[in-house]
C-alpha positions as CSV (number, residue, x, y, z in Angstrom):
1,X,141.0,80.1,83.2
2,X,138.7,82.8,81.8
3,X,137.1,85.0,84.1
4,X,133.1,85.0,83.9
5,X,131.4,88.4,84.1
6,X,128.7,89.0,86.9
7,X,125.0,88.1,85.6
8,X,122.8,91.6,85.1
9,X,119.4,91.5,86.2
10,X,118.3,91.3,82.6
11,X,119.8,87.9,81.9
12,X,118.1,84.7,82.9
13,X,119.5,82.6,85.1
14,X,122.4,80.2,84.3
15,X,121.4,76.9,84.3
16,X,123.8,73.7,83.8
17,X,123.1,71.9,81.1
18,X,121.9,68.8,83.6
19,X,119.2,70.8,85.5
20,X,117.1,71.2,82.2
21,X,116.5,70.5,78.6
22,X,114.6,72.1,75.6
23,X,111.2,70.7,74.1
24,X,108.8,72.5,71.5
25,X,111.4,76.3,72.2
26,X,110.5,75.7,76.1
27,X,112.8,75.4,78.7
28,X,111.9,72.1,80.9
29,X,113.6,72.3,84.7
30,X,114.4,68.8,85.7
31,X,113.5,67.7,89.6
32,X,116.8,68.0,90.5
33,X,116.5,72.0,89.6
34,X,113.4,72.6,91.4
35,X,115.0,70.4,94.5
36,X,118.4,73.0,94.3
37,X,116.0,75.9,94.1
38,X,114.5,74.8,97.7
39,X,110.9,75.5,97.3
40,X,107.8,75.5,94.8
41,X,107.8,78.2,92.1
42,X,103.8,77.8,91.5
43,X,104.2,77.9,87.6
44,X,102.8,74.6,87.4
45,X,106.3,72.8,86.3
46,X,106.0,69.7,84.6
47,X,108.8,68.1,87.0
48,X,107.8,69.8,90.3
49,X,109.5,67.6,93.0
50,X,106.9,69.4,95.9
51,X,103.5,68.1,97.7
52,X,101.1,69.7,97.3
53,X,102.3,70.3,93.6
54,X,102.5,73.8,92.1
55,X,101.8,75.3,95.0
56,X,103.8,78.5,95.7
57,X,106.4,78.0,98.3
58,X,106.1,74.6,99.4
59,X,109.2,72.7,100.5
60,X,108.2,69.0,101.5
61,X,109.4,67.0,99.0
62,X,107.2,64.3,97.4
63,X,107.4,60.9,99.0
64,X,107.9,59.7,95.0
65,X,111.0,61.5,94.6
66,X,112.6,60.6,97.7
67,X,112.3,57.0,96.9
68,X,113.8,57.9,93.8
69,X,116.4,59.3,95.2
70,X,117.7,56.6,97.1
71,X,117.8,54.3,94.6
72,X,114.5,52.5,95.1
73,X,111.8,54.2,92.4
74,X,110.9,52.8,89.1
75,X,113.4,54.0,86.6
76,X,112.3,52.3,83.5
77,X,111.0,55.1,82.0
């Protein structure tokens, strides 16, 4: 198994593949990023999982994407 060199502060973050995806050359986090990273970033994300939305450190997580989670939401999308 190859060894993977530390990250420099230069790089961007690794992602997975799963936690995002590419439309018009910008990088979209899905929900499921933005619920790993624990908070609100504030950059107005387009899948920002938080109440109030795009609001800087918030950490209660939308009503919506709870009842997603469990299996209950609308996913016909």
């Amino acid at each position: 198994m190859p060894s993977q060199r530390p990250q420099s502060a230069d790089e961007p973050p690794r992602v997975p593949p799963s936690d995002c995806y590419f439309e018009n050359g910008l990088i979209v986090y899905t929900a499921a990023y933005h619920l790993n990273r624990g908070q609100c970033c504030g950059s107005g994300c387009r899948h920002c999982p938080y109440e109030p939305r795009h609001t800087k450190g918030s950490e209660r997580v939308s009503k919506a994407v709870l009842t997603i989670q469990d299996g209950d939401g609308d996913r016909g999308r």
